[in-house]
PAKE-745869 format. One record per residue (C-alpha): x, y, z; residue in one letter. Coordinates in steps of 0.1 Angstrom, whole numbers, plus 2048, in hexadecimal, padded with zeros to 3 digits. Example, Ala and Ser with C-alpha at 12.3 -4.5 7.8 and 13.67 -1.06 7.14 Angstrom:
87B7D384EA;8897F5847S;
//
This chain:
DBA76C956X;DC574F939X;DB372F93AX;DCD714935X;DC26FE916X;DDC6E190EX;DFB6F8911X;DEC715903X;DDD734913X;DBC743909X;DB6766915X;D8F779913X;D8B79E90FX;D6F7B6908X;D6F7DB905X;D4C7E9900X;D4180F8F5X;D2081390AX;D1082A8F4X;CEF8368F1X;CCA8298F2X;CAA8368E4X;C8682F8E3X;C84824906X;C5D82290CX;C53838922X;C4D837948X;C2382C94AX;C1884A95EX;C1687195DX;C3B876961X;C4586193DX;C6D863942X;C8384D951X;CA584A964X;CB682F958X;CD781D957X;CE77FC942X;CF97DE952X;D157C893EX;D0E7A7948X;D22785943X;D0376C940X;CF077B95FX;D0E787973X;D117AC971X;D337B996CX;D2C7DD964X;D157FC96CX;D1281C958X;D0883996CX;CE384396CX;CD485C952X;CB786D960X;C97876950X;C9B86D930X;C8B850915X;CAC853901X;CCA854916X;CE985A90CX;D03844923X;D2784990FX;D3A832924X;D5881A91FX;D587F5932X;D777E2926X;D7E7C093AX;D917A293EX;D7E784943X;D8476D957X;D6E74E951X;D5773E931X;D3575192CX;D1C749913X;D0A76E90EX;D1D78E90EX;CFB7A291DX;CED7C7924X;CD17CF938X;CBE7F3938X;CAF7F895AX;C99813966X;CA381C986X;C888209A1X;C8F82F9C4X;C7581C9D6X;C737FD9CBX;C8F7E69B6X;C977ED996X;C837E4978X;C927D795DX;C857E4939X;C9B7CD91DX;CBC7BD914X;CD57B68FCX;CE27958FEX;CFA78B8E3X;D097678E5X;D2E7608E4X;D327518C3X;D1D76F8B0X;D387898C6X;D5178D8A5X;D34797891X;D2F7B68A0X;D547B98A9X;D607DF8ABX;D3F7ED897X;D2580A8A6X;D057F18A8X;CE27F98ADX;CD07D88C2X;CAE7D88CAX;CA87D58EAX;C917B28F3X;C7B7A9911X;C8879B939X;C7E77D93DX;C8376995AX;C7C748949X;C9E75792DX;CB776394AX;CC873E94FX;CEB73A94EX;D00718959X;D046F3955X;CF76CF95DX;D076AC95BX;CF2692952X;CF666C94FX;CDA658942X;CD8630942X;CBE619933X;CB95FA948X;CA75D9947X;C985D1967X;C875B6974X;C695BA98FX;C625A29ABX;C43598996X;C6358997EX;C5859F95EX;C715B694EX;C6A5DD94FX;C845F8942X;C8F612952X;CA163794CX;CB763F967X;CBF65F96DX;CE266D97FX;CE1691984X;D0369798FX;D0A6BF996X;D046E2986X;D226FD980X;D1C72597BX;CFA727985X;CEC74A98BX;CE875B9A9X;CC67679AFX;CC177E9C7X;CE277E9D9X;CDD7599DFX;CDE7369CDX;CC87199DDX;CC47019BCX;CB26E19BAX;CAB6CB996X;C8A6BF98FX;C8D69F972X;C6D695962X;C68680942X;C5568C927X;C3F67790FX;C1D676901X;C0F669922X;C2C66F93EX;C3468F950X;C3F68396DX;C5B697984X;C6F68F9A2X;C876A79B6X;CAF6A89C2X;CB06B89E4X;CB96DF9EAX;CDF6E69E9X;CE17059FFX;CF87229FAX;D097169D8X;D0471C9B2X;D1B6FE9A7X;D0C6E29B9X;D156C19BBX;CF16A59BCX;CFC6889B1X;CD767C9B4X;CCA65E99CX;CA4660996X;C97641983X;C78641969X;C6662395AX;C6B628935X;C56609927X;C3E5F3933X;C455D1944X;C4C5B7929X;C4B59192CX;C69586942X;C7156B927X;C7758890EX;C9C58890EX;CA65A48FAX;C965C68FCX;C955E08E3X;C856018E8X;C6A6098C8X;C866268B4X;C6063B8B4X;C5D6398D6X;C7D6428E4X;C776618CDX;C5A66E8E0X;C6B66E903X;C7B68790CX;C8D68E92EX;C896AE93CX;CA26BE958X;C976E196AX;CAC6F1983X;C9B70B99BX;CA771E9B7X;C907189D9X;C8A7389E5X;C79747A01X;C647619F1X;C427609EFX;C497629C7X;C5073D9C7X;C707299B7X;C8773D99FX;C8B72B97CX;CB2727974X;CB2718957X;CA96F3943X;CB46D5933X;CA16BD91AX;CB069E90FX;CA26868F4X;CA26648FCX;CB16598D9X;CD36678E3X;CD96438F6X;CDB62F8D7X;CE560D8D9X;CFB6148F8X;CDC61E90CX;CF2635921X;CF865A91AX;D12674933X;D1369492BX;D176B9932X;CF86D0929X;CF56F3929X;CD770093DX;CB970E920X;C9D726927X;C7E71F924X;C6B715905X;C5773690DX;C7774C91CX;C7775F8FBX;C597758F7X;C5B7878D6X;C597AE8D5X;C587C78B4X;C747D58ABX;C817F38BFX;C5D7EA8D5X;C767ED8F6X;C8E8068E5X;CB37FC8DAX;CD58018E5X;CF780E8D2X;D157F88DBX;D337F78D1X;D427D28D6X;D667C78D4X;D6B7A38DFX;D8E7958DDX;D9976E8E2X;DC076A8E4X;DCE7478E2X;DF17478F1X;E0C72E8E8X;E2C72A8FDX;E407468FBX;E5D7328E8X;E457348C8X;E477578C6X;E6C7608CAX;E6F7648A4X;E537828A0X;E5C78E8C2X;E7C7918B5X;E767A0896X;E657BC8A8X;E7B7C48C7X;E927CB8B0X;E7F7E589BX;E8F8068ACX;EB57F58A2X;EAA7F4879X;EB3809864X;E9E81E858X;E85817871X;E67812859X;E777F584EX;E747E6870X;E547CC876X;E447DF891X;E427FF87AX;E347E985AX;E1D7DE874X;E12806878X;E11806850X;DFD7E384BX;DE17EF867X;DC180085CX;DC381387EX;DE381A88DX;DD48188B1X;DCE7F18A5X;DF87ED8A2X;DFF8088C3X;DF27F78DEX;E007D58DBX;E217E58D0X;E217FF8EFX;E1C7E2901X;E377CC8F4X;E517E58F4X;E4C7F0918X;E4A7CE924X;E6E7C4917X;E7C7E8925X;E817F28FBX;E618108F5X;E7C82B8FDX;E8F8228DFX;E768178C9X;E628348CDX;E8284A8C7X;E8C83B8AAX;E6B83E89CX;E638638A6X;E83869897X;E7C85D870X;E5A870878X;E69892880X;E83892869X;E6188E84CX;E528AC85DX;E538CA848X;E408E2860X;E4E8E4885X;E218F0888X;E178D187DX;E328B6894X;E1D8978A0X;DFA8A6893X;DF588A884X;DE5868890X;E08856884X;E14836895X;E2A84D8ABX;E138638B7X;DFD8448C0X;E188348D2X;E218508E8X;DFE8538F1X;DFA82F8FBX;E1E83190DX;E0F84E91FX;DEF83E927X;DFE81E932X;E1D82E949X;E1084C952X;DED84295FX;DF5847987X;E07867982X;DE5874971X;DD586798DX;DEA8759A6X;DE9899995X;DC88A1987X;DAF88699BX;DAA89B9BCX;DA18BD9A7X;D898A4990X;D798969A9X;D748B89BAX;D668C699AX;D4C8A8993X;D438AB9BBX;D3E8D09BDX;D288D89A0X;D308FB99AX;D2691297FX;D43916968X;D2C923949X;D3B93D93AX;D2A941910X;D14958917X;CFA9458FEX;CFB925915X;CF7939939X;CDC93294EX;CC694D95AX;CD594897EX;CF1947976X;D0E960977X;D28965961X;D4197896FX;D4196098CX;D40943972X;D5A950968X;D7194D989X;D6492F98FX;D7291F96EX;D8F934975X;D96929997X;D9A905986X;DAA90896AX;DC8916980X;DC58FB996X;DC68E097FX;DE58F7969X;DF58F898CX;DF58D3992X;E028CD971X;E1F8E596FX;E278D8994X;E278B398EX;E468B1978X;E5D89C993X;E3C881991X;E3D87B96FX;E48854966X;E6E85295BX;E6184093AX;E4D85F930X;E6A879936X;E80863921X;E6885F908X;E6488A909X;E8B88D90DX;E8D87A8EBX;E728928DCX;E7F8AE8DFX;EA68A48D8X;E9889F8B6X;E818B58AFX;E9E8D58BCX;EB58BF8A4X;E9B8C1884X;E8E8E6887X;EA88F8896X;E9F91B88EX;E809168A7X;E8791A8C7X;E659108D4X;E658ED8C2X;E748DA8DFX;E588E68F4X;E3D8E28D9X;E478BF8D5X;E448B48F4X;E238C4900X;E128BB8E2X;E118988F3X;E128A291AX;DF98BC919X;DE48B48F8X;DE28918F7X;DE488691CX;DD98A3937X;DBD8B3923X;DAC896915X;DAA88593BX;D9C8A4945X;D838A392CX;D7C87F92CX;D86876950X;D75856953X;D8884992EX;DA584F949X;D9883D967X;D9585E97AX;D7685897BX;D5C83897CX;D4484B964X;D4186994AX;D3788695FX;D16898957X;D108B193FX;D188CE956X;D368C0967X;D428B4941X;D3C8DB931X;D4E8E0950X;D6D8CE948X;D698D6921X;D738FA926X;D8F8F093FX;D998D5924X;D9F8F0909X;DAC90B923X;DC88F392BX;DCE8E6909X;DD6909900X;DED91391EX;E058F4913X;E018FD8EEX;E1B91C8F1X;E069298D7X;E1594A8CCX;DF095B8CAX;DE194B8E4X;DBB95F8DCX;DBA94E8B9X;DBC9278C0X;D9592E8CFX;D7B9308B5X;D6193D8D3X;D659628DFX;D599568FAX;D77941907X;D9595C8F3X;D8497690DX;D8895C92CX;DAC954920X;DB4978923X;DB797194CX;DD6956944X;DE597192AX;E04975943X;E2796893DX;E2B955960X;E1693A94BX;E27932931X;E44934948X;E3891795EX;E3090593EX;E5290592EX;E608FC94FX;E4B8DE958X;E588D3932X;E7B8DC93CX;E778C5959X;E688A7949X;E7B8A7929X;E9B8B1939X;EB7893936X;EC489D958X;EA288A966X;EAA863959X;EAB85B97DX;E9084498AX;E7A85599FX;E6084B9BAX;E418599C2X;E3F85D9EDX;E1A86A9E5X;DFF84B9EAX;DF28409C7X;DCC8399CAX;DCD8159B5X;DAA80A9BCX;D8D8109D2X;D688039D6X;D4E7ED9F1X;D567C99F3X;D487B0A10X;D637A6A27X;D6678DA44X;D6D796A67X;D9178CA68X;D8F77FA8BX;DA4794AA0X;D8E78EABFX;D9176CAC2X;D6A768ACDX;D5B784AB6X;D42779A9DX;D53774A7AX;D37784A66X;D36795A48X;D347B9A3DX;D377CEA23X;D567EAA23X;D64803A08X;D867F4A02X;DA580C9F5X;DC58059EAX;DE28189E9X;E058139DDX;E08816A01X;DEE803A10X;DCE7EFA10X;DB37FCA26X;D8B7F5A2DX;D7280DA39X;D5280FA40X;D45825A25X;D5A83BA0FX;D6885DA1FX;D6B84AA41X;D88842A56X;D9981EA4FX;D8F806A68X;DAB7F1A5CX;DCC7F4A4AX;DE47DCA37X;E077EAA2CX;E0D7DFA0CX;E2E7D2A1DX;E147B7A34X;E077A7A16X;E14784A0CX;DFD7789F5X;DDA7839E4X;DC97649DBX;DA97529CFX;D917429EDX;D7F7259E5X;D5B72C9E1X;D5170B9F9X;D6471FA13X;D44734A19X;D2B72BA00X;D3574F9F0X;D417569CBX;D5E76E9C0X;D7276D9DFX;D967729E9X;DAD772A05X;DCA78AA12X;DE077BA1FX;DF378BA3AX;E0D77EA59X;DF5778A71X;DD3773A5EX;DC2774A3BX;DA378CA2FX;D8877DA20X;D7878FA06X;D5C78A9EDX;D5B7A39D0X;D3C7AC9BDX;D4279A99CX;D5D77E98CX;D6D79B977X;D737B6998X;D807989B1X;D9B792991X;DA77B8992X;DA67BB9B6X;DBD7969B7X;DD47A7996X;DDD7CC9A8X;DDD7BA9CDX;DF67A49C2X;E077BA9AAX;E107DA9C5X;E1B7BB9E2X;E2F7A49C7X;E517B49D3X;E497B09F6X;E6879BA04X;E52783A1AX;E3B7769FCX;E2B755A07X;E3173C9EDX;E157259F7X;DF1729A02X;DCE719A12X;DB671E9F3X;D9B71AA0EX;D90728A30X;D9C71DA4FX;D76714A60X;D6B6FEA82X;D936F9A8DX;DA26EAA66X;DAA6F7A44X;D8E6E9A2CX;DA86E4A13X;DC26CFA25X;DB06CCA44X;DD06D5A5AX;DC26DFA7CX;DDE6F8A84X;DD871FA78X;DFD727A73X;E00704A5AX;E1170BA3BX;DFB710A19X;DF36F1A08X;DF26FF9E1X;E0C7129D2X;E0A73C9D2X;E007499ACX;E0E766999X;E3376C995X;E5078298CX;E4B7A399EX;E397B8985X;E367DC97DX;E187EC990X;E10802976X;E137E995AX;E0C7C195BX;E147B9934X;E14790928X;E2D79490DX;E257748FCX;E037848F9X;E0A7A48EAX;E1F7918D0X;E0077A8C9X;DE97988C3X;E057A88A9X;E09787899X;DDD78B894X;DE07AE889X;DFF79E86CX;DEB782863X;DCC79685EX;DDC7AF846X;DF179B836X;DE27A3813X;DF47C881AX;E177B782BX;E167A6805X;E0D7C67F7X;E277DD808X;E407BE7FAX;E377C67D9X;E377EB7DEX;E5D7E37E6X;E637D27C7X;E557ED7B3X;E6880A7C4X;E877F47C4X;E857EE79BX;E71810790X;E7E83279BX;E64846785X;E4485279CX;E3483E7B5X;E178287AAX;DF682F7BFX;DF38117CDX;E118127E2X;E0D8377EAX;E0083280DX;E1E81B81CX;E3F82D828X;E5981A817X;E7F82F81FX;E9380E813X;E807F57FDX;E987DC803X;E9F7DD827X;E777DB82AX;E717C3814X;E8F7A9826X;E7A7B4849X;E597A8838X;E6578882CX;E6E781852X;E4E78C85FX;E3B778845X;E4E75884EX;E49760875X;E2376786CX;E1E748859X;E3572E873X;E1A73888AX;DFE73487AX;E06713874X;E0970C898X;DE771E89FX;DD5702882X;DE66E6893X;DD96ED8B3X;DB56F28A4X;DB56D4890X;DC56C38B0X;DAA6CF8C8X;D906C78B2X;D9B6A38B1X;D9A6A58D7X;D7B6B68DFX;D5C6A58EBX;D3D6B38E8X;D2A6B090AX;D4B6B691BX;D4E6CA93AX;D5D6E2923X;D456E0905X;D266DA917X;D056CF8FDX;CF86ED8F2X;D1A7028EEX;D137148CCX;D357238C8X;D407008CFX;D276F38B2X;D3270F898X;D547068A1X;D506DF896X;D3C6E9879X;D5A70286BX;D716E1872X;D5A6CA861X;D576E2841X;D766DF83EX;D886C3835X;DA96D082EX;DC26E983FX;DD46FE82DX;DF570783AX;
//
């Protein structure tokens, strides 16, 4: 989701490795270990949960969280809790890294200590102040001055303890004055609105024929005015601290009057020092990513440049593969490529064409696409990207079975428990692995058209480049489809999103030896015994020695390379998109039921949306994807509830609150992305509720009324992929501009091979040059593209930073991202362009 910024669009995304921690200190009691689990949290609001790791003071968690998110945070946080059965959880430390310190960090293994839960440090939110010096003048006719005080309303404050009941307590602080006066309670809200003036006597009464009053400069600078906002709960406990402000007086100057956005502080004391690694520390792995959008007319000279990459020849004189050969990582140029390409309708011929120049440099028909070459990593986020429900549609069911069931499947005799067996290990393990090699070999008609053009291309060229090997146009193929796509998901299911979190050890060991099993069945290995180092597993492959497997596997590749199959395809079996408990309302089909609310397990189909009342039930409800005509945001003043939505169907909508900001946004993008083709699309909408006989947003009376606000989203999108292809091209233009130094590099490498024909100099060893001067002309162009933008991106900074007020709704007081931001600007006092 892109906040809109003057024309532009700025996009926020995190993907986060969960690794380790260790140290924890131990549990105070005879039983020392723990079971604990770590929460990724945006300011307070959790948006993630590893799964727990039992019984131990240094678990190892391994998991993957990437995100788009949806609104401004201040701290990027991770909690380690210690879960406890009978009572709530106890939290043990945190990691809370601020926005602006993100890129520091950015993409590195990090070690960060973990520091001490405070309540008086867990704030998160905003206040708008306006202050106002006054002279007043008592009925006794002498002049007093007084502070007024506005406390206008609060935005993002926390929830605490599923509810939000704030109230603001001002006081003025001085040598002598502490004295504090109260808003009333807003119920049910965490942005509320007070608009309560409070009024404090500042000096003492002068004589009336005084005319002029100036505050003493070193008094003004001992007052301060303090702002605390608590949430008024019922516990026993007492008030919950959210957070606080404290303003000196001096900011009124000669004005007297001072408006302003704060962000909410903790408390001087809400940072209790510990020793380093006294609470342990955590290994994370952060990768924070800001993309700044222009209008897509700005980029039609890159995007250009690079759609037209598969049409150059050679190909690596095209921009997206001098992308490939400028990155430090392929990966880094792949996925925003992939992305591009498949969004335009051009990855089939682009991946061709470079596959192509890549076999045709292949000496070895062993060795085609071993390598981690720009290809390979193409086809493997092409695969990834296109071909994510057909992996859920083949291998999820047997997955989930696997992880549920928990049988033995041990079969080194070294690792085998005592009661264990391993002969029944054994056809356990082998019961599987057929399973899963039967699903596979069975599943070619599923697989997405894209992919069996992509394989059809394959192995077209790779027959055409070793033709003396008949097995190459198999080998070429499932060294992508069995190698690089089934048996890595069924190693690493959850890096596929089979599964919400890495299995445990014995269901992973489980899938490890499947993994390789499989692996080696698509291989077509001629000795079949020798790709296993372990005896162990050559002994177990001796019961898939037969030829009625290698037969399946060369026609499964028949079938999905085959150039009879370019027809599109549908898939009549239901595709499990997304599942998990939500809180719905009642939608009121009994015209006098009670409208409560209740918490369901939601799934959604390419078929269908349903609600049950826990998972494994029967639906109580069902909404063919064909009866949804919008999936919209509801208004949080409709109930007093965050993170809600509505679908919208002919007769009624369905409230529904999700458990965080960043869930209600992927529930809202895959709702409306299965139902945008749906013919009877609604293309307006009530961003409220319809409540006591009136819709609270254009309080209309009747039910049936039209919408008052205009229906987001729209072209019909692809279900599998939603690509912004102004924002891929942004991300490519980032990855040119921050290796140019090697795009200017690679340009002299062509000048050198162009002039000198003796042998290459080192320095230019690494880049695949085929036509020095084709490549060079395609470098000048990207250059020029690379450097037109830039431009644009320094005019807009040096335009918002004219523009910007600090104390803004958008740049509250306090905002250090904001602050390093204006000091960069300051620094500088020219721009080079």
């Amino acid at each position: 989701m892109a906040v809109e910024e003057e024309g532009l669009r700025v996009f926020q995304s995190v993907k986060i490795k969960i690794g380790e921690a260790k140290n924890i200190p131990p549990y105070p009691g005879p039983n020392k270990m723990r079971d604990c689990y770590c929460t990724v949290n945006l300011d307070q609001e959790e948006v993630f949960r590893t799964k727990t790791i039992e019984k131990s003071l240094c678990p190892f968690y391994g998991e993957d969280f990437y995100c788009e998110i949806p609104r401004s945070f201040r701290h990027l946080s991770f909690y380690i809790f210690d879960r406890d059965v009978f009572r709530r959880d106890s939290s043990i430390g945190k990691v809370a890294v601020k926005k602006e310190d993100l890129q520091k960090y950015h993409g590195k293994d990090h070690w960060f200590p973990l520091q001490s839960v405070c309540a008086d440090s867990e704030v998160q939110g905003k206040v708008h102040l306006e202050l106002r010096l006054s002279e007043v003048i008592t009925d006794s006719g002498v002049v007093c001055h007084k502070l007024a005080t506005r406390v206008l309303e609060c935005q993002d404050l926390p929830i605490v303890n599923g509810q939000c009941d704030p109230y603001a307590a001002v006081s003025l602080l001085g040598p002598s004055r502490s004295e504090a006066k109260k808003t009333k309670v807003k119920r049910k809200t965490n942005n509320p609105q007070f608009d309560e003036v409070f009024f404090f006597e500042v000096t003492k009464p002068l004589s009336y024929t005084k005319r002029q009053f100036d505050v003493e400069e070193d008094d003004v600078d001992k007052l301060a005015l303090k702002v605390d906002l608590w949430n008024a709960s019922n516990l026993k406990f007492g008030d919950e601290f959210l957070g606080e402000v404290r303003v000196q007086l001096k900011v009124l100057g000669q004005s007297g009057v001072h408006d302003a956005w704060y962000f909410l502080q903790p408390r001087d004391n809400g940072h209790k020092s510990v020793k380093a690694d006294e609470l342990g520390s955590l290994r994370l792995n952060i990768v924070y990513t800001e993309d700044h959008v222009f209008p897509t007319e700005h980029y039609n000279p890159l995007r250009d440049l690079l759609l037209h990459s598969a049409h150059v020849e050679p190909v690596s004189a095209s921009a997206a593969h001098i992308l490939g050969e400028a990155c430090r990582e392929k990966q880094e140029a792949a996925v925003p490529l992939v992305r591009l390409f498949l969004h335009y309708g051009k990855i089939v011929p682009f991946l061709s064409a470079i596959a192509h120049a890549e076999i045709n440099r292949t000496q070895d028909p062993n060795t085609i696409f071993r390598g981690n070459s720009l290809t390979s990593k193409c086809i493997d986020e092409t695969m990834k990207l296109a071909g994510m429900h057909y992996l859920r549609v083949t291998l999820k069911p047997i997955i989930d079975e696997i992880c549920a069931d928990h049988k033995p499947c041990e079969i080194d005799p070294v690792k085998l428990k005592e009661s264990e067996n391993l002969d029944t290990n054994r056809e356990n393990l082998r019961q599987y692995v057929d399973r899963i090699f039967n699903a596979i070999t069975s599943s070619g008609v599923s697989c997405p058209t894209v992919m069996c053009d992509i394989f059809f291309s394959l192995r077209e060229s790779a027959a055409s480049r070793f033709q003396v090997d008949p097995d190459v146009r198999y080998t070429a193929v499932s060294s992508f489809i069995f190698l690089r796509f089934f048996a890595p998901a069924i190693l690493s299911p959850s890096l596929f999103h089979l599964r919400p979190h890495h299995p445990d050890p014995c269901t992973s060991r489980t899938l490890t030896l499947i993994s390789k099993t499989i692996q080696t069945l698509g291989s077509l290995a001629k000795s079949k015994s020798a790709n296993f180092k372990e005896s162990y597993m050559a002994a177990f492959y001796d019961y898939f020695n037969e030829q009625k497997y290698a037969d399946a596997v060369k026609n499964f590749l028949d079938l999905i390379s085959s150039s009879a199959r370019w027809d599109q395809k549908s898939i009549e079996t239901p595709i499990m998109l997304k599942e998990g408990f939500m809180i719905k309302r009642a939608q009121g089909r009994n015209r006098f039921g009670l409208k409560n609310f209740k918490k369901r397990w939601f799934r959604l189909t390419n078929h269908e949306f349903t609600y049950h009342k826990t998972k494994g039930e029967g639906a109580l409800c069902s909404i063919p994807i064909e009866n949804i005509l919008a999936v919209e945001r509801l208004e949080e003043e409709s109930f007093k509830m965050k993170n809600m939505f509505q679908v919208i169907q002919p007769e009624r909508a369905l409230y529904i609150q999700a458990n965080n900001c960043v869930e209600a946004r992927d529930w809202i993008d895959i709702l409306t992305k299965v139902s945008q083709c749906n013919r009877k699309r609604l293309s307006t909408y009530h961003p409220s509720a319809y409540l006591n006989g009136h819709w609270l947003c254009c309080k209309l009376s009747a039910d049936a009324a039209p919408g008052c606000t205009p229906c987001t989203g729209g072209l019909p999108a692809n279900i599998q992929l939603d690509v912004d292809g102004d924002r891929e091209t942004e991300r490519i233009y980032s990855l040119y501009s921050t290796y140019m130094s090697k795009l200017v590099k690679m340009q002299e490498a062509c000048g050198s091979k162009s002039v000198y024909d003796g042998p290459e100099q080192e320095e230019y060893s690494t880049f695949v040059i085929d036509d020095p001067q084709e490549t060079y002309k395609t470098l000048r162009l990207v250059i020029s593209a690379v450097q037109t933008l830039e431009q644009q991106h320094m005019q807009y900074k040096r335009d918002k930073f004219r523009k910007t007020k600090y104390g803004s709704q958008e740049h509250p007081i306090g905002d250090q991202s904001f602050q390093c931001y204006i000091r960069q600007q300051s620094e500088s006092s020219t721009y080079s362009i």
